[in-house]
PARO-659930 format. One record per residue (C-alpha): x negated, y negated, z. Coordinates in nm, 2 decimals. Each point is the difference from the previous one (the first is absolute). Example, Ala and Ser with C-alpha at 12.3 -4.5 7.8 and 13.67 -1.06 7.14 Angstrom:
% PARO-659930
<pt <-1.23, 0.45, 0.78>>;
<pt <-0.14, -0.34, -0.07>>;
END
This chain:
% PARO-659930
<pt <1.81, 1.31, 1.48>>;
<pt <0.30, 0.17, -0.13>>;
<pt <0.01, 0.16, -0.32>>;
<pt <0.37, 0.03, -0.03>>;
<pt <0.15, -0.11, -0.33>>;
<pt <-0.28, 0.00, -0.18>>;
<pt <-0.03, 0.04, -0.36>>;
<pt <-0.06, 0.33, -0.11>>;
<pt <-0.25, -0.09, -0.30>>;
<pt <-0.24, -0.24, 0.21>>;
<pt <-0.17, 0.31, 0.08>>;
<pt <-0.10, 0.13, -0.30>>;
<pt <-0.29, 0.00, -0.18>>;
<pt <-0.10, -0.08, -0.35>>;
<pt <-0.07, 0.34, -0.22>>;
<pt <-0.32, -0.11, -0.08>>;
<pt <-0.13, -0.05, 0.36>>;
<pt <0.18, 0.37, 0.13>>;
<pt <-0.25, 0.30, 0.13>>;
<pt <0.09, 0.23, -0.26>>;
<pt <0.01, 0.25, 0.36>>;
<pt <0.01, -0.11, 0.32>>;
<pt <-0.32, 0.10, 0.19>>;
<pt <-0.03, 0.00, 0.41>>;
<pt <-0.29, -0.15, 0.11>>;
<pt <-0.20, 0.14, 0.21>>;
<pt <0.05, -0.26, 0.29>>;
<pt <-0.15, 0.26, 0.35>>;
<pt <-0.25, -0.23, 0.03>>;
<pt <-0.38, -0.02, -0.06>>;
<pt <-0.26, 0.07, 0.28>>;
<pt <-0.20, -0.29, 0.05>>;
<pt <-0.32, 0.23, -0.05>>;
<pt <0.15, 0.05, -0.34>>;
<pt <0.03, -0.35, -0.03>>;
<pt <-0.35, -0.09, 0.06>>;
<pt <-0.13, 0.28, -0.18>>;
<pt <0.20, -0.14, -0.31>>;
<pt <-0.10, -0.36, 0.05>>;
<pt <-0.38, 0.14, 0.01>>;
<pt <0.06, 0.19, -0.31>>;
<pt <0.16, -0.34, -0.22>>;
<pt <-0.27, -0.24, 0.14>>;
<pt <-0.30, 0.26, -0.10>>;
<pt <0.19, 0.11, -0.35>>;
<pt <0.17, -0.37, -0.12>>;
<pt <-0.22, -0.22, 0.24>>;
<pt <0.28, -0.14, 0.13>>;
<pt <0.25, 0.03, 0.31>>;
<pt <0.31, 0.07, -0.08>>;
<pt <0.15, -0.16, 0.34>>;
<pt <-0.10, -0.33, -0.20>>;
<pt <0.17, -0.01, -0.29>>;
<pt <0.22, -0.29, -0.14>>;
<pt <0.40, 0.03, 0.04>>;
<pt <-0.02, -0.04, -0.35>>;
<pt <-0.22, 0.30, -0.05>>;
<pt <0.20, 0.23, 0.24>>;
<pt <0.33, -0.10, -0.19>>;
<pt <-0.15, 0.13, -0.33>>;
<pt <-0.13, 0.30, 0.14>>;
<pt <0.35, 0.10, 0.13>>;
<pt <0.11, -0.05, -0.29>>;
<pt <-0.23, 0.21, -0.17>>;
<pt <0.07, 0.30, 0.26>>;
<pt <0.32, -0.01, -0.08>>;
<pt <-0.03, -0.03, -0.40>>;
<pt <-0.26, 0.30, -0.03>>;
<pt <0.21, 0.19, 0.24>>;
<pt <0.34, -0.03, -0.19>>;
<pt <-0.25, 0.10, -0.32>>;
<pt <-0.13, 0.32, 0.17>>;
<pt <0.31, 0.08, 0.07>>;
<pt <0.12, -0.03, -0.35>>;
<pt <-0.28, 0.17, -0.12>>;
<pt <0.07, 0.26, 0.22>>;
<pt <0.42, 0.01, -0.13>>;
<pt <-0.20, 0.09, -0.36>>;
<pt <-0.24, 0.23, 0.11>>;
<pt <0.33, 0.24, 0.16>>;
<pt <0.15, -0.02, -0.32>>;
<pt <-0.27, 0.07, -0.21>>;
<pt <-0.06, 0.32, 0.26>>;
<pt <0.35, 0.12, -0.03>>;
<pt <-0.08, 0.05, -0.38>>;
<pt <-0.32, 0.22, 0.04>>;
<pt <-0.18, -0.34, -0.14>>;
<pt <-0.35, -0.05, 0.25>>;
<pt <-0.02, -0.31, 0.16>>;
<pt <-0.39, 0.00, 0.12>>;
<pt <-0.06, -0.39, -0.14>>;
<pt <0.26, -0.08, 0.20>>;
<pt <-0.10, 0.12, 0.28>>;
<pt <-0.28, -0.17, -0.02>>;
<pt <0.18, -0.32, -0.05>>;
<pt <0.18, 0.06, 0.31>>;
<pt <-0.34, 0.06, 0.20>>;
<pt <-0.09, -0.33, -0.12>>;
<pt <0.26, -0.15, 0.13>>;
<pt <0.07, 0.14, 0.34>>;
<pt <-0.39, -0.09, 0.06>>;
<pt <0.13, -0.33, -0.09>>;
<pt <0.26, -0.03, 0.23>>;
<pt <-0.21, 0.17, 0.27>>;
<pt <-0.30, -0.29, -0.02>>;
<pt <0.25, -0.32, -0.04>>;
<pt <0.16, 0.14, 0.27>>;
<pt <-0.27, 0.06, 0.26>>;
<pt <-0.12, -0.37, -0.12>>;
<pt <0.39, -0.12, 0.12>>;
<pt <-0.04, 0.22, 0.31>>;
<pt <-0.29, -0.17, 0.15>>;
<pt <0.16, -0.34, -0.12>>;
<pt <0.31, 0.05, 0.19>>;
<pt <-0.20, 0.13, 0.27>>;
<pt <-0.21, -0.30, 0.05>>;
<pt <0.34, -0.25, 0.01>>;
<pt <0.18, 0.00, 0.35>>;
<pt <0.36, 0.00, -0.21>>;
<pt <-0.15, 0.31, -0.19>>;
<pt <-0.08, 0.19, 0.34>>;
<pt <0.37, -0.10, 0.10>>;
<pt <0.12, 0.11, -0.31>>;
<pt <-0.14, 0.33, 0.04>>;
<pt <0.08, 0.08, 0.29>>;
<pt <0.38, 0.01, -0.12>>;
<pt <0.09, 0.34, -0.13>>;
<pt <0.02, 0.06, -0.34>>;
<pt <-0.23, -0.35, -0.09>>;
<pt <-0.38, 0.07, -0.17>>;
<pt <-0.25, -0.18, -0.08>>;
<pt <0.14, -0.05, -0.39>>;
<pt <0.30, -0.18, 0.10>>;
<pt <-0.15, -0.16, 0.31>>;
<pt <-0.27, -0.19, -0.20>>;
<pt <0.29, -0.02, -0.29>>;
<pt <0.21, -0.24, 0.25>>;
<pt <-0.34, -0.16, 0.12>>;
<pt <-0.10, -0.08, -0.37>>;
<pt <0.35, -0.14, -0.09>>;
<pt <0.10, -0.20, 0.27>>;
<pt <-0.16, -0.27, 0.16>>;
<pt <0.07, -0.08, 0.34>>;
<pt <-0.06, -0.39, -0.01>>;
<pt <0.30, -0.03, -0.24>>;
<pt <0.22, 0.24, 0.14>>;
<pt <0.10, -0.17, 0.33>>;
<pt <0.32, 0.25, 0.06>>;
<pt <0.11, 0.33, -0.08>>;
<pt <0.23, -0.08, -0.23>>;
<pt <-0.23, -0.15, -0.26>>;
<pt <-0.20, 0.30, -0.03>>;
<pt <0.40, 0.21, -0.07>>;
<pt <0.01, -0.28, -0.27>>;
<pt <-0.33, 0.04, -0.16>>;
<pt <0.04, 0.29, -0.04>>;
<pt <0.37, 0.05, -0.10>>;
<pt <0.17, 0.09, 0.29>>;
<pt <0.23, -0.31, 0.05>>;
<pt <0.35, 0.10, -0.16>>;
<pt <0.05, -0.39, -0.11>>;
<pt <-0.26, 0.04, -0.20>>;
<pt <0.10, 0.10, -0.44>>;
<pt <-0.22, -0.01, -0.31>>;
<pt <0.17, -0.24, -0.16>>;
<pt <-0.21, 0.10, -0.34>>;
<pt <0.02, -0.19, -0.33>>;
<pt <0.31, -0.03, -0.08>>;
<pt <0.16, -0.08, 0.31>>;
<pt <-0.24, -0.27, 0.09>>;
<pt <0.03, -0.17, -0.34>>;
<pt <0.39, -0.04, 0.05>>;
<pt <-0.08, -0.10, 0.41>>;
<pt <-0.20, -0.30, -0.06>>;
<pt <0.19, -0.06, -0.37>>;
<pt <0.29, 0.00, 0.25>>;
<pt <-0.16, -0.29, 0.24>>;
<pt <-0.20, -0.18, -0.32>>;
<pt <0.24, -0.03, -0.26>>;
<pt <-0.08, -0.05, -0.37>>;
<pt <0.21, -0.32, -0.02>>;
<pt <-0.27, -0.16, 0.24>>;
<pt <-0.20, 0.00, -0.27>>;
<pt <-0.32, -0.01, 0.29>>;
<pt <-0.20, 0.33, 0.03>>;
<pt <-0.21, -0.18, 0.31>>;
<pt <0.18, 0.16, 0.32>>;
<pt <0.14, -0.25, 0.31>>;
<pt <-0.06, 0.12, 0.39>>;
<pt <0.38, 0.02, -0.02>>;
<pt <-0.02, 0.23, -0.28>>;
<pt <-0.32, 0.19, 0.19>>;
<pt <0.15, 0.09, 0.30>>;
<pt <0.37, 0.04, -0.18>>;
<pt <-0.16, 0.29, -0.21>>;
<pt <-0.23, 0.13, 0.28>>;
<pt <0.33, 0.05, 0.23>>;
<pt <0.20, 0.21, -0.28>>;
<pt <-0.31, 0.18, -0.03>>;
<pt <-0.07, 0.06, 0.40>>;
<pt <-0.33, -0.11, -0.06>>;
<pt <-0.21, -0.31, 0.20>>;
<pt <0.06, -0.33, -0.14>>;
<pt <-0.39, -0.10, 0.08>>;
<pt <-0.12, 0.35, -0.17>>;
<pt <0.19, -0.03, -0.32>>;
<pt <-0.14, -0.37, -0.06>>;
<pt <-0.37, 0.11, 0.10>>;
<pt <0.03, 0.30, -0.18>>;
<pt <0.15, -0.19, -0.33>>;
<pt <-0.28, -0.27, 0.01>>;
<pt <-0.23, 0.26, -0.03>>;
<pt <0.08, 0.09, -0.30>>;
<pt <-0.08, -0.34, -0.14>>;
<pt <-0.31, -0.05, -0.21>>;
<pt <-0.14, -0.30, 0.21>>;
<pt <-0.13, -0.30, -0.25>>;
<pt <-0.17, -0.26, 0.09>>;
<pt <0.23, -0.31, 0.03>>;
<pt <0.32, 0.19, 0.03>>;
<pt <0.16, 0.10, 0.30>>;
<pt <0.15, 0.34, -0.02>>;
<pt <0.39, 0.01, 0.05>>;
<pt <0.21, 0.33, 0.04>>;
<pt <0.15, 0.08, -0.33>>;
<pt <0.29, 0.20, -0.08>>;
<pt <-0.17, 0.27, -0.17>>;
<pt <-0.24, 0.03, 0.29>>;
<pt <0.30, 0.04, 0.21>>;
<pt <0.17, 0.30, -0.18>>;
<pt <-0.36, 0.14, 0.00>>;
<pt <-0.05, 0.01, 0.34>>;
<pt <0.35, 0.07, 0.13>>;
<pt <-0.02, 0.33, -0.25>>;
<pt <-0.28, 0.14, 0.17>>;
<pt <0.03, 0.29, 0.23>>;
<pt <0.00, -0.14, 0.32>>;
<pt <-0.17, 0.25, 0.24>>;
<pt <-0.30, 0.17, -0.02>>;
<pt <0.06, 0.30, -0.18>>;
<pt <-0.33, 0.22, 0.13>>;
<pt <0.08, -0.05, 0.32>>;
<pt <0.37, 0.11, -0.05>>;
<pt <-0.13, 0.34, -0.11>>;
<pt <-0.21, 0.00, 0.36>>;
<pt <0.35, -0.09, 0.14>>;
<pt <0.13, 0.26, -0.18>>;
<pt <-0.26, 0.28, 0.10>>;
<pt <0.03, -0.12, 0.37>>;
<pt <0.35, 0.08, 0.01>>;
<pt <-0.07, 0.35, -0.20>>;
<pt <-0.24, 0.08, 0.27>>;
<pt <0.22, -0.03, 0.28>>;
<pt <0.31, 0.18, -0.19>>;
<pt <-0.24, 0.29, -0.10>>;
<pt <-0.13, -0.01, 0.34>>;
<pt <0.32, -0.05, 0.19>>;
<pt <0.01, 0.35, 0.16>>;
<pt <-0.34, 0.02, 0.14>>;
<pt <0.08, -0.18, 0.35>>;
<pt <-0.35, 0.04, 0.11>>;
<pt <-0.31, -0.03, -0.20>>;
<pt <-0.32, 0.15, 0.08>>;
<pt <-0.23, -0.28, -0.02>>;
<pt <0.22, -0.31, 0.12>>;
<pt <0.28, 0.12, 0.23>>;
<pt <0.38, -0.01, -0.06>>;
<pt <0.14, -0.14, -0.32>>;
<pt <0.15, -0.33, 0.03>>;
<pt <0.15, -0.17, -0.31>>;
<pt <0.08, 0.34, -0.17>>;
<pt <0.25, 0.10, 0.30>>;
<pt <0.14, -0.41, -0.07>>;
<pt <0.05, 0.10, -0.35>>;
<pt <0.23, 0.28, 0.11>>;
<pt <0.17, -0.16, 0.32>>;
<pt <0.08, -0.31, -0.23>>;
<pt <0.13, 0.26, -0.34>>;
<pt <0.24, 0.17, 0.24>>;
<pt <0.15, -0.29, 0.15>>;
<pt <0.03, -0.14, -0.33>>;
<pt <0.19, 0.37, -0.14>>;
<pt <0.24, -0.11, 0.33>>;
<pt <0.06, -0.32, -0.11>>;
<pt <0.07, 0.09, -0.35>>;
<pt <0.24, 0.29, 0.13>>;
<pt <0.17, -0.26, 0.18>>;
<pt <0.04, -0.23, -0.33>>;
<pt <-0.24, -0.29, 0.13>>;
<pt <-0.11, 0.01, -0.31>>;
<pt <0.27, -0.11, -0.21>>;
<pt <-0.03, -0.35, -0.07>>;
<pt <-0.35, 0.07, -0.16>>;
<pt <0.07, 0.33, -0.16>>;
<pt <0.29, -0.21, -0.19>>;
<pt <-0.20, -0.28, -0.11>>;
<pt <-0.28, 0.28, -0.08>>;
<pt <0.27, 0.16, -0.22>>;
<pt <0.04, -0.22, -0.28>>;
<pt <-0.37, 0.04, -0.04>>;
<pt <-0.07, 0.34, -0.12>>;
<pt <0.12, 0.19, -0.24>>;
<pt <0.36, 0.24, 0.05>>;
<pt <-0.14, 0.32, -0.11>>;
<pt <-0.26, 0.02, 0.29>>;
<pt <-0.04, 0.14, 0.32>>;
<pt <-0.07, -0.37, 0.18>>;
<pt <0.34, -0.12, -0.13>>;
<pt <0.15, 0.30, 0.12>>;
<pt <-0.07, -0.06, 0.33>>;
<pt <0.03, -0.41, 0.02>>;
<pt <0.36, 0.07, -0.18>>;
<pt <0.12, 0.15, 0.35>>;
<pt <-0.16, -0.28, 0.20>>;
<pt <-0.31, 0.16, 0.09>>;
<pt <-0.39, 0.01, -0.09>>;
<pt <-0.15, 0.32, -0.18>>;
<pt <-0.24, 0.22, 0.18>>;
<pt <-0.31, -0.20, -0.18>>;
<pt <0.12, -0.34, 0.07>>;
<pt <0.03, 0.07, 0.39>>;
<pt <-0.34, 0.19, -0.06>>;
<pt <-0.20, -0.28, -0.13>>;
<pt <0.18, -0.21, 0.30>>;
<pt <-0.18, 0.18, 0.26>>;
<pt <-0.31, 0.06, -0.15>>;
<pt <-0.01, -0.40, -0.06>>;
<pt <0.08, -0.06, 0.37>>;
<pt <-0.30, 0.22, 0.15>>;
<pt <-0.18, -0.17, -0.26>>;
<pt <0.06, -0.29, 0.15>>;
<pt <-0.04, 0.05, 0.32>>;
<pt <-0.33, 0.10, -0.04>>;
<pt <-0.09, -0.28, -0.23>>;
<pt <0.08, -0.22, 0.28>>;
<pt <-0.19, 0.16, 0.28>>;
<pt <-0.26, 0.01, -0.28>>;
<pt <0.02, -0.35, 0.00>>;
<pt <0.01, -0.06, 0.35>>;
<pt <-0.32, 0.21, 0.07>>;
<pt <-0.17, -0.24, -0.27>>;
<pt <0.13, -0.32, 0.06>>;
<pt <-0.14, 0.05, 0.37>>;
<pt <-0.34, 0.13, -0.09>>;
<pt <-0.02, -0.33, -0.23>>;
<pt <0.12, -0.26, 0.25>>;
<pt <-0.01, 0.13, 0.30>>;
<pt <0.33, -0.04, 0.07>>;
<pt <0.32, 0.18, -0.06>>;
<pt <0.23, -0.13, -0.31>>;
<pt <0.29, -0.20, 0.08>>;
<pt <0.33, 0.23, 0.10>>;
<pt <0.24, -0.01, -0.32>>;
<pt <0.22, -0.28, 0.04>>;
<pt <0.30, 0.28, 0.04>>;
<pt <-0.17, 0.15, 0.36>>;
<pt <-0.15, -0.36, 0.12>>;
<pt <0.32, -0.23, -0.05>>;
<pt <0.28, 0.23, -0.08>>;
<pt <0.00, 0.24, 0.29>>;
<pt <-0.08, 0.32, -0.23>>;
<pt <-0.15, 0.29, 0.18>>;
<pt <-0.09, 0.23, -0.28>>;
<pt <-0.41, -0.05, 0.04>>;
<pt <-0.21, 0.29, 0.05>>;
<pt <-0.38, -0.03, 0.07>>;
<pt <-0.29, 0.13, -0.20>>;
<pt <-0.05, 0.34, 0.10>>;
<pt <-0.42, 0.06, 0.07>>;
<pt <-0.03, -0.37, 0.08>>;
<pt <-0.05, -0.12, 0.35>>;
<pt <-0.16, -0.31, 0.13>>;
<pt <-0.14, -0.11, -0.34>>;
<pt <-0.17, 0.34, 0.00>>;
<pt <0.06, 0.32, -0.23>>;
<pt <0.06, 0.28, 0.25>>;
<pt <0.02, 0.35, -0.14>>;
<pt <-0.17, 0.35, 0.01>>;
<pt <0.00, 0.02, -0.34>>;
END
């Protein structure tokens, strides 16, 4: 599960998407009399239960959080200006009442969602994980389709192989594969599974995902066009909401990194991974283990900054290595994450990745609060 080598811009995330602040959520925990209290409160207010509602629903509702948080906190960037200048800021205020009460309700609402779900009790049991991006994973991922670890890194961006191709780039890929002088736009399986290996994407998913971007007629059987291909093939391929909650997990445990015991749910885990896993990585940089990717990262930035600097000399800047081991106690708790659910679901354990089951890798570490099919935790 190595994060060595990886590229440096996999981890970023698109402007628009950025918290225009990083907030800390408040993950201690809620006390199950809070919980039913809450739950109580929703059902007599909305007539509804919470604990019921649609992945679907709890996706949008993250979503929502997270948008009207990043707009308070904009609002609240203006309202210091305005301040500084004598100018009075009493609307918005107001605004930014309205919006805190906001964020407070949806995230009760996600609370006593996450709460209800074993995987969301697991979840939170983990230091530094609330109920927002508990129920966030929940609502995202879908535990029938995601049969290891590493497809939930992919869906979410966290596979290094993966690249937005964009546009332009996956015009000239499958121009490339079906040339002009073929003078056929209809695509072959040869052609399918040429493009969807240059593209490190599923053979089978590119051709579903082309057909269904056919207009089905009555009479005519759809075929997978050219221009369906470059379509397809230009699309982001990850699910760019849950990077973010990738993103905020990793924040959380950087933030949180020096707090080795928590109040609520013991001692810290994946934060003290994050800085085990940066410092071996500063030793391995010192010691120029680095070099063959800081060259080829090299030619890929530009002269006058700090990152070429750095890979120039045959090492990774500060941020790369960084971003390295945030990504790795990401991971790791991804795939105890996954674990914990994949059990509750089958009633089974997942299969051991084919590098520990056939390969004689020892590297596997086991779910912390998670014994006997059973969440175990005074939290």
């Amino acid at each position: 599960m190595s994060s060595e080598g990886e590229n440096s811009d996999f981890d970023q995330i698109p402007g628009e998407l950025l918290p225009n602040e990083f907030v800390v959520e408040n993950s201690e925990g809620w006390e199950l009399a809070i919980i039913n209290k809450m739950k109580r409160d929703a059902i007599e207010k909305i007539g509804f239960d919470p604990a019921n509602m649609s992945r679907d629903e709890t996706r949008h509702l993250v979503s929502s959080f997270y948008a009207i948080q990043d707009q308070r906190i904009a609002v609240a960037g203006r309202a210091r200006g305005l301040t500084k200048n004598g100018t009075p800021t009493a609307m918005l205020d107001f605004a930014m009442g309205g919006f805190l009460n906001t964020e407070e309700n949806i995230k009760k609402l996600l609370a006593v969602y996450s709460h209800e779900q074993g995987i969301g009790r697991w979840a939170e049991s983990i230091p530094f994980i609330g109920p927002i991006i508990s129920a966030g994973l929940i609502g995202h991922i879908d535990i029938e389709k995601a049969h290891t670890a590493g497809a939930i890194w992919r869906f979410g961006g966290y596979d290094p192989t993966m690249s937005w191709l964009g546009k332009a780039k996956a015009t000239e890929l499958v121009n490339e594969v079906i040339t002009a002088r073929s003078g056929n736009t209809e695509a072959t399986d040869e052609q399918i599974v040429e493009i969807a290996t240059k593209a490190n994407l599923k053979a089978e998913n590119l051709n579903r995902m082309a057909l269904s971007l056919v207009e089905p007629k009555e009479g005519v059987i759809p075929v997978v066009t050219k221009a369906n291909l470059i379509k397809v093939t230009s699309r982001r391929p990850w699910n760019a909401d849950l990077k973010v909650i990738y993103w905020k997990i990793g924040e959380s445990f950087k933030i949180n990194s020096k707090r080795l015991v928590t109040k609520a749910k013991g001692p810290d885990i994946y934060g003290k991974m994050y800085v085990d896993k940066k410092l071996a990585y500063i030793q391995k940089n010192e010691s120029g283990g680095f070099r063959e990717t800081a060259g080829k990262r090299a030619s890929e930035v530009g002269r006058s900054t700090d990152a070429y600097a750095a890979y120039s000399q045959g090492m990774l800047p500060p941020g790369h290595l960084d971003a390295m081991a945030r990504r790795y106690a990401v991971k790791m708790f991804l795939s105890h994450w996954h674990h914990v659910y994949y059990e509750m679901h089958h009633g089974t354990p997942p299969p051991k990745p084919f590098v520990i089951e056939h390969l004689g890798h020892k590297e596997y570490v086991k779910p912390p609060h998670w014994v006997d099919g059973q969440v175990i935790c005074n939290c």
